[in-house]
LUMGU-989524 format. One record per residue (C-alpha): residue number from 1; residue in three letters; x, y, z. Coordinates in steps of 0.2 Angstrom, whole numbers, plus 5000, padded with zeros to 4 digits. Layout:
REM residues N
REC;seq;type;xx;yy;zz
REC;NUM;ALA;X;Y;Z
...
***
This chain:
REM residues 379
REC;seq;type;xx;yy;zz
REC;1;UNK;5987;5224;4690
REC;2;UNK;5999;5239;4694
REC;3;UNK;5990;5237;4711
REC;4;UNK;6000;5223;4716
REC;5;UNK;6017;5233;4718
REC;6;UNK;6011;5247;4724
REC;7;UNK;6010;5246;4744
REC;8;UNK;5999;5259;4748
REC;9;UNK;5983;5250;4740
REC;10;UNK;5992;5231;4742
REC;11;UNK;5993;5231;4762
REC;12;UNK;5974;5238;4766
REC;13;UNK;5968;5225;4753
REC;14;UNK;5975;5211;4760
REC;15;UNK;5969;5215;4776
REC;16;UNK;5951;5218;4770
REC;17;UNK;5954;5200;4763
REC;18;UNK;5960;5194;4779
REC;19;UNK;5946;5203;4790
REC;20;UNK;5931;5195;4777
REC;21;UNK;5941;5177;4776
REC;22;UNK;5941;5178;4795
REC;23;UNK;5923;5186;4796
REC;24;UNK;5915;5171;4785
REC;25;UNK;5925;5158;4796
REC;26;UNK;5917;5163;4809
REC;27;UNK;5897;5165;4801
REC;28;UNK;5904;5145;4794
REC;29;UNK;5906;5140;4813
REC;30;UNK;5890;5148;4819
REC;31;UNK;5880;5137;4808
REC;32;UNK;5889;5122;4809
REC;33;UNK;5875;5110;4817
REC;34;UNK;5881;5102;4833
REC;35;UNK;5888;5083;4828
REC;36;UNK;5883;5074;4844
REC;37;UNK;5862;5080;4843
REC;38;UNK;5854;5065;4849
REC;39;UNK;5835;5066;4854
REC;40;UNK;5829;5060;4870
REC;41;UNK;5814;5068;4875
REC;42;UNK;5802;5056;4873
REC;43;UNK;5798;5057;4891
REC;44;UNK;5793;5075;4890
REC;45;UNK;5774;5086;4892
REC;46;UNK;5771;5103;4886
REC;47;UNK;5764;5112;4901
REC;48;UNK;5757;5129;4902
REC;49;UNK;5749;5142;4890
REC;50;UNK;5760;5155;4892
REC;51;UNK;5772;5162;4878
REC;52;UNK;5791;5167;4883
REC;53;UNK;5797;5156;4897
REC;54;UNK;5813;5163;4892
REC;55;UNK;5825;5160;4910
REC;56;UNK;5822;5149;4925
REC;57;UNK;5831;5147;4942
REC;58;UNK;5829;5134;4957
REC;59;UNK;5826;5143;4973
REC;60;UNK;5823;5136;4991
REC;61;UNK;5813;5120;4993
REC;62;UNK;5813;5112;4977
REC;63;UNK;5803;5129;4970
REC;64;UNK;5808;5131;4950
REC;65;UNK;5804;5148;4946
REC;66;UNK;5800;5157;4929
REC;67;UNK;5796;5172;4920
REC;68;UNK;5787;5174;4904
REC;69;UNK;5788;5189;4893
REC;70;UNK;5773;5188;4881
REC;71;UNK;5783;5181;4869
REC;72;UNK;5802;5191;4864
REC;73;UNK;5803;5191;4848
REC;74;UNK;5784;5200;4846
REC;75;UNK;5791;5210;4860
REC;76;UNK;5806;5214;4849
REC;77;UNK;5796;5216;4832
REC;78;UNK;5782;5225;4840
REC;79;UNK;5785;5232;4854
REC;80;UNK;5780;5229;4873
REC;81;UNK;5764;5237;4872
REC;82;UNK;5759;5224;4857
REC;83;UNK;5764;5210;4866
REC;84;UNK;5752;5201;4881
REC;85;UNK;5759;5203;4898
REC;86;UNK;5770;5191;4905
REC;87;UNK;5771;5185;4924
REC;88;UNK;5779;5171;4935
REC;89;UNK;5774;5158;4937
REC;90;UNK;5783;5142;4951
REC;91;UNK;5784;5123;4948
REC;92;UNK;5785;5110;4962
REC;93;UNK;5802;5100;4955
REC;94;UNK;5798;5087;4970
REC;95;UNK;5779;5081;4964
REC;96;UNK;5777;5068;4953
REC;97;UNK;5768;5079;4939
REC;98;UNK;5771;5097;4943
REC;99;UNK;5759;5108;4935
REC;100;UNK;5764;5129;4933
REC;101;UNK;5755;5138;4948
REC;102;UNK;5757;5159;4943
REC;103;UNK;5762;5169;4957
REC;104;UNK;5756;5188;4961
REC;105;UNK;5769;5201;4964
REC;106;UNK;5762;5211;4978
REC;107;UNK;5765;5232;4976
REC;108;UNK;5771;5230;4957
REC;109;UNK;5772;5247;4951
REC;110;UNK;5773;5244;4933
REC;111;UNK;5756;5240;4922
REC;112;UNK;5767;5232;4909
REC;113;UNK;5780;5214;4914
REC;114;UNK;5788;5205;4900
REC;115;UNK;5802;5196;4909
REC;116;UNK;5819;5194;4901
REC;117;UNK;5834;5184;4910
REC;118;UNK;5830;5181;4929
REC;119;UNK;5842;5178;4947
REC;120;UNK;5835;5169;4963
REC;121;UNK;5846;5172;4978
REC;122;UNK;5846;5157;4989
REC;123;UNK;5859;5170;5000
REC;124;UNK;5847;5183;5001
REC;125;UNK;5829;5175;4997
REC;126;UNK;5828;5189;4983
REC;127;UNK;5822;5189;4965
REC;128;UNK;5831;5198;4951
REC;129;UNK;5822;5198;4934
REC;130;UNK;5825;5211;4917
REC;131;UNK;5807;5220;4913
REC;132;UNK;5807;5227;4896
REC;133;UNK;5790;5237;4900
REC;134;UNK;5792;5248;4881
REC;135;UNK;5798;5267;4886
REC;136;UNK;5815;5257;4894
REC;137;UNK;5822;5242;4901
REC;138;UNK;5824;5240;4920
REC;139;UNK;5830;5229;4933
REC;140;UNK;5815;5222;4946
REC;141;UNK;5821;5216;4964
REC;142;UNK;5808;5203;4972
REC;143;UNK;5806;5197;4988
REC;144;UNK;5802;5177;4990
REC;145;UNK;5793;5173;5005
REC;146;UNK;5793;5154;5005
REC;147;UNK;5781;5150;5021
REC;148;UNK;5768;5148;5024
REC;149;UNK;5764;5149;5004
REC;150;UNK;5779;5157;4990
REC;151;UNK;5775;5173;4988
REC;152;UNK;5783;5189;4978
REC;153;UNK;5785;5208;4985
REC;154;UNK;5792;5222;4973
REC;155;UNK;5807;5229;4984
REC;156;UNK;5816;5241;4971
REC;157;UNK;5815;5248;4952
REC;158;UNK;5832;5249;4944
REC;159;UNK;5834;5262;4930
REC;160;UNK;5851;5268;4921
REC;161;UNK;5853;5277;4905
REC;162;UNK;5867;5263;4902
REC;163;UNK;5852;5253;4899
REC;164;UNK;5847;5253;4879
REC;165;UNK;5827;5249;4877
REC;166;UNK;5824;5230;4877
REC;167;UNK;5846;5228;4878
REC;168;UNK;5850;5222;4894
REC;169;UNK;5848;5201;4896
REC;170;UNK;5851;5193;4910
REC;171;UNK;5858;5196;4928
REC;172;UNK;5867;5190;4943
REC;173;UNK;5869;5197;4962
REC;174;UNK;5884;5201;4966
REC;175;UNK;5894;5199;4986
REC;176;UNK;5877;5203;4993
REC;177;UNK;5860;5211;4990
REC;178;UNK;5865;5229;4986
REC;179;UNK;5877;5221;4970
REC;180;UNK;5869;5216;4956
REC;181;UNK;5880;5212;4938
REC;182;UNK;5870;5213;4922
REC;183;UNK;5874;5211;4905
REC;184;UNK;5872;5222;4890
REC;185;UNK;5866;5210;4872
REC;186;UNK;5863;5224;4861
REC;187;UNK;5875;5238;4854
REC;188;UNK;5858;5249;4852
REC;189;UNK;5843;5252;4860
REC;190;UNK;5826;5245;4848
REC;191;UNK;5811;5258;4844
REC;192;UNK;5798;5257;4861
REC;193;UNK;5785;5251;4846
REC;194;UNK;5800;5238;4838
REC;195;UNK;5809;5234;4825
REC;196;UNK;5796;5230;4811
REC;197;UNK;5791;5249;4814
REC;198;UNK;5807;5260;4810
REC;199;UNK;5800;5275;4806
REC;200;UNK;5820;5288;4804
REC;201;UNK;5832;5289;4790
REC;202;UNK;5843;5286;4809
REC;203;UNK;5833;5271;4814
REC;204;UNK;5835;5263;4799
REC;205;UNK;5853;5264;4798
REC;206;UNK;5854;5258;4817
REC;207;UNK;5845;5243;4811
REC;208;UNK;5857;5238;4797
REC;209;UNK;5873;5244;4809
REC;210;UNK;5865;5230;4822
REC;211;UNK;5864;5215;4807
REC;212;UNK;5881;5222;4806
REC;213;UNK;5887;5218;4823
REC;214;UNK;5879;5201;4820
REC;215;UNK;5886;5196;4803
REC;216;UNK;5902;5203;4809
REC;217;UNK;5905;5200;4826
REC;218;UNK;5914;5215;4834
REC;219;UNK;5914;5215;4853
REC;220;UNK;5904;5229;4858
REC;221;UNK;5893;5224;4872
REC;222;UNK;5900;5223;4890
REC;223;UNK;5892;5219;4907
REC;224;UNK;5886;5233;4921
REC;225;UNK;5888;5235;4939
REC;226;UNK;5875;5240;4949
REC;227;UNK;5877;5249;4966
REC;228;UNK;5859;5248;4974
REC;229;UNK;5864;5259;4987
REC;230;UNK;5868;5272;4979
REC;231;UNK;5859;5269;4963
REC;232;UNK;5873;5268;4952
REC;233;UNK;5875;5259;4939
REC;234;UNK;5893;5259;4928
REC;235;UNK;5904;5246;4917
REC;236;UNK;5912;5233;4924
REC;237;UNK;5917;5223;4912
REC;238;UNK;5928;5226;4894
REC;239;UNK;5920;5225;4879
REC;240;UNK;5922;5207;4876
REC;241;UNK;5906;5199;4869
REC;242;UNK;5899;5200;4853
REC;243;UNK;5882;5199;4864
REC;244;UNK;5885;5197;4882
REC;245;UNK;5868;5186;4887
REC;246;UNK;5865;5174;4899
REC;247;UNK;5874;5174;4918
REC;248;UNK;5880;5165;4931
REC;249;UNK;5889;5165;4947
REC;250;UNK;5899;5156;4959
REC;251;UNK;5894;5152;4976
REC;252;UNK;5906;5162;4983
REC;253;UNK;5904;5176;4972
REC;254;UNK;5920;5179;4965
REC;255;UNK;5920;5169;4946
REC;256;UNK;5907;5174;4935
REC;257;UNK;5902;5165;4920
REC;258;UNK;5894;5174;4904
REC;259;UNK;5887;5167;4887
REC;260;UNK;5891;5172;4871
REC;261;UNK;5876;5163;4860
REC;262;UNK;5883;5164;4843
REC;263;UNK;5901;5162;4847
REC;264;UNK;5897;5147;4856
REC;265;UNK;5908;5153;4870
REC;266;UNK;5908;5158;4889
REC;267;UNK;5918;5170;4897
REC;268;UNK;5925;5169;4911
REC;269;UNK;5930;5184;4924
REC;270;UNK;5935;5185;4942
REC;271;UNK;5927;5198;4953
REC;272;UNK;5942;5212;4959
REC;273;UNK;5942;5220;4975
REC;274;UNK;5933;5235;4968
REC;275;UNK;5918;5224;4957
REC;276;UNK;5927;5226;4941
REC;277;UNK;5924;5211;4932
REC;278;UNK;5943;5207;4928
REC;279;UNK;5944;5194;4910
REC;280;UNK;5953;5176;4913
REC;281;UNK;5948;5165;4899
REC;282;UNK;5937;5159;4885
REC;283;UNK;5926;5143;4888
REC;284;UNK;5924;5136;4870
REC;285;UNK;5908;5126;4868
REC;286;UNK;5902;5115;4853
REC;287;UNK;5886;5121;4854
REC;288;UNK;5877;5138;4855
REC;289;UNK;5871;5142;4871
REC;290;UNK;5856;5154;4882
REC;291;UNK;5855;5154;4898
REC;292;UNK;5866;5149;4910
REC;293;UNK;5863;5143;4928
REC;294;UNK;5878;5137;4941
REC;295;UNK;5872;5122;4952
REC;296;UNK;5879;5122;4969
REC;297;UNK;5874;5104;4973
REC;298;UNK;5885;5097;4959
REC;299;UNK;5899;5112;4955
REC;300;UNK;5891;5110;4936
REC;301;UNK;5884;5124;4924
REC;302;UNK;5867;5120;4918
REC;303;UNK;5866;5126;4897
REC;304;UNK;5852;5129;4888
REC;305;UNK;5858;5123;4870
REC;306;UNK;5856;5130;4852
REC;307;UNK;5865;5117;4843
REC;308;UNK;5858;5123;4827
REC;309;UNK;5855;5139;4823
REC;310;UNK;5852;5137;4803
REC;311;UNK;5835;5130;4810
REC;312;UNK;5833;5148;4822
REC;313;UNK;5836;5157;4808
REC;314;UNK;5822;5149;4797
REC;315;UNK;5813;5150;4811
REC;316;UNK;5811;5168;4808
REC;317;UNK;5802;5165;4792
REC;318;UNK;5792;5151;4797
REC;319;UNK;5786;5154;4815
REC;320;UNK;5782;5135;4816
REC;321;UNK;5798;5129;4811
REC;322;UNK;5805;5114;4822
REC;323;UNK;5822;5122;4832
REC;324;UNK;5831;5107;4844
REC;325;UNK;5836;5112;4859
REC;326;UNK;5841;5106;4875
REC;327;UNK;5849;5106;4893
REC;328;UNK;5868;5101;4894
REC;329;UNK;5881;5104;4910
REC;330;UNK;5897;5112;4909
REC;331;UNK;5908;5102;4921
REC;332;UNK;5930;5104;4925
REC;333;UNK;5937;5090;4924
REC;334;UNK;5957;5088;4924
REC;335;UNK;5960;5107;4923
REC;336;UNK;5949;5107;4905
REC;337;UNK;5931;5110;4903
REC;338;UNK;5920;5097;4896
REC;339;UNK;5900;5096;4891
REC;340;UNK;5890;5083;4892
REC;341;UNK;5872;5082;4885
REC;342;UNK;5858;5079;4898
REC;343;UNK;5843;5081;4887
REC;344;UNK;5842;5084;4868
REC;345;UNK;5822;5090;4860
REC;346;UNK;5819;5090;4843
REC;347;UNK;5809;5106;4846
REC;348;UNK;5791;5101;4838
REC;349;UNK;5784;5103;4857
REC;350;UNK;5794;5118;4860
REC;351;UNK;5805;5126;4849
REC;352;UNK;5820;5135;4853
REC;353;UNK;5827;5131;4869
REC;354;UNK;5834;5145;4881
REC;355;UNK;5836;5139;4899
REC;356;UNK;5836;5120;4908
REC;357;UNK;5836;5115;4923
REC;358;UNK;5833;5098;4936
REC;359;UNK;5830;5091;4950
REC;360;UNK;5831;5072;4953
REC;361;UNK;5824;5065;4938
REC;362;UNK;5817;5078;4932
REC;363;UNK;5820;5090;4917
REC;364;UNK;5811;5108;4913
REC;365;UNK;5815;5116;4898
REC;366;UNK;5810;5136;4893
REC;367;UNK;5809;5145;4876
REC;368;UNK;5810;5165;4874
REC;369;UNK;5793;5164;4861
REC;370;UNK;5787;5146;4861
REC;371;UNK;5769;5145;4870
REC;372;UNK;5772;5132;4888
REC;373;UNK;5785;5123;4896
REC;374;UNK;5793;5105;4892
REC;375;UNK;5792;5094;4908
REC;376;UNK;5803;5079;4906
REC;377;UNK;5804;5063;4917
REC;378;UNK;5823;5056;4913
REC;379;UNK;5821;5036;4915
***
């Protein structure tokens, strides 16, 4: 026990202590189920043979639209080249049973699509969407032409060596169309062929320093600015997030929102006079959360929920494994935010719920792997 006097071994040894204490508190917190999980979604229809719905976004003329990746998580494991090719596909949110109509990109360069985190632009009538197409991971700005039918026209590949392979999530546009803000979820790029086929001594130990990061929790992911100009593409953001994921912005392009799944927290940064991305404060949530959409009609933030991530992680054994998962709004009321749950599914129709959104009564829910989409009439 001689230890125990002797300060050069005592003080690095409490503060070890400290770090794990403080490192297993948080892993207790992640999988803490949310309290309030009450299922409502009797009302809802699986719609859609597609795998990977992973974001959505409401663009002019009640127009919902979606990518699909293929399915992530084969994607991720894999590689995109193993994975079936995505698309995006549009939903009607004003008929009274809207059924997934898939939309053509006209003068896509790419062979490969396996869409990520999307952006619609009701500013700018432009489509944003992260392609992870195997060699890299690039940005893909779309034009919506909404009369006399919707249709898609590839406008510009974005490329930046800031990007690691299948690392960059989800995105926003910035004060106009030559801006764009996306965020950086992984520390390290994955192998072009995926993760189940690490080949390196290198690789390997990438792998284990990534399950690292996740068991305990260092910031080291970050969100980029993009100057479409002058092609550019730099940090604009501190390393805050544990895994910078899903985005939003205000109308007025000056607050941006951006999701920390497993810390069930947002963070939220002002835009400076330069684009920095300049911190404020932490939104803390009961609830993991994916995607995120701000909805100018009601000043709310639509969340796409993981309440419980025990189930996501069993899920990775058991493919077929129930994971609930939901829509929710993040609202300000009386100077503190609040959440309020809008629709709760247990997930044996679709598991693992990434993005939500509405209109009028009804509810549309995505997953990153599951096959379909849920369509929910709210009574």
């Amino acid at each position: 026990m001689a230890w125990l006097t002797n300060s050069r071994i005592l003080f690095p040894t409490v503060i070890l202590l400290g770090v794990l204490v403080n490192r297993g508190l948080r892993l207790k917190e992640m999988m803490t189920t949310y309290e309030n999980m009450t299922f409502n979604d009797q009302n809802c229809v699986l719609k859609g043979s597609f795998s990977g719905a992973e974001d959505m976004a409401l663009g002019k003329n009640s127009v919902l639209f979606f990518g699909s990746s293929g399915g992530l998580s084969n994607c991720f494991a894999n590689g995109s080249a193993a994975t079936e090719n995505g698309g995006f596909w549009m939903l009607d949110m004003k008929a009274s049973d809207p059924e997934p109509v898939q939309l053509d990109i006209l003068d896509f360069p790419h062979e490969s699509i396996h869409v990520h985190g999307i952006y619609v632009s009701n500013k700018t009538d432009r489509l944003y969407f992260i392609n992870h197409i195997g060699p890299i991971s690039t940005v893909e700005v779309l034009k919506i032409e909404y009369t006399p039918k919707v249709v898609l026209k590839h406008l510009k590949t974005v490329k930046s060596d800031l990007f690691p392979r299948y690392g960059i999530n989800d995105l926003v546009e910035g004060i106009d169309e030559n801006e764009i803000y996306v965020s950086r979820w992984q520390v390290f790029s994955m192998r072009e062929n995926g993760q189940r086929n690490l080949e390196t001594a290198w690789e390997k130990f990438e792998a284990l320093l990534g399950l690292g990061v996740m068991l305990f929790g260092p910031t080291l992911t970050l969100v980029y600015r993009c100057d479409l100009v002058k092609n550019e593409c730099y940090a604009a953001s501190d390393k805050l997030f544990v895994g910078a994921n899903g985005m939003t912005v205000s109308p007025d392009r000056q607050t941006y929102f951006v999701a920390d799944p497993m810390e069930k927290k947002i963070g939220l940064l002002k835009r400076q006079s330069d684009g920095w991305l300049e911190f404020q404060e932490w939104i803390q949530l009961p609830f993991g959360i994916d995607n995120i959409e701000f909805e100018p009609s009601t000043g709310e933030i639509l969340l796409g929920t993981i309440p419980d991530f025990q189930s996501a992680r069993k899920q990775h054994k058991d493919k077929n494994y129930p994971v609930p998962g939901g829509l929710s709004v993040l609202y300000l009321e009386d100077g503190l935010w609040k959440t309020r749950d809008i629709l709760m599914h247990d997930g044996l129709k679709l598991a693992q719920i990434s993005a939500g959104s509405r209109f009028g009564n009804t509810v549309v829910l995505g997953s990153p792997h599951s096959k379909g989409l849920l369509v929910c009439k709210q009574q």
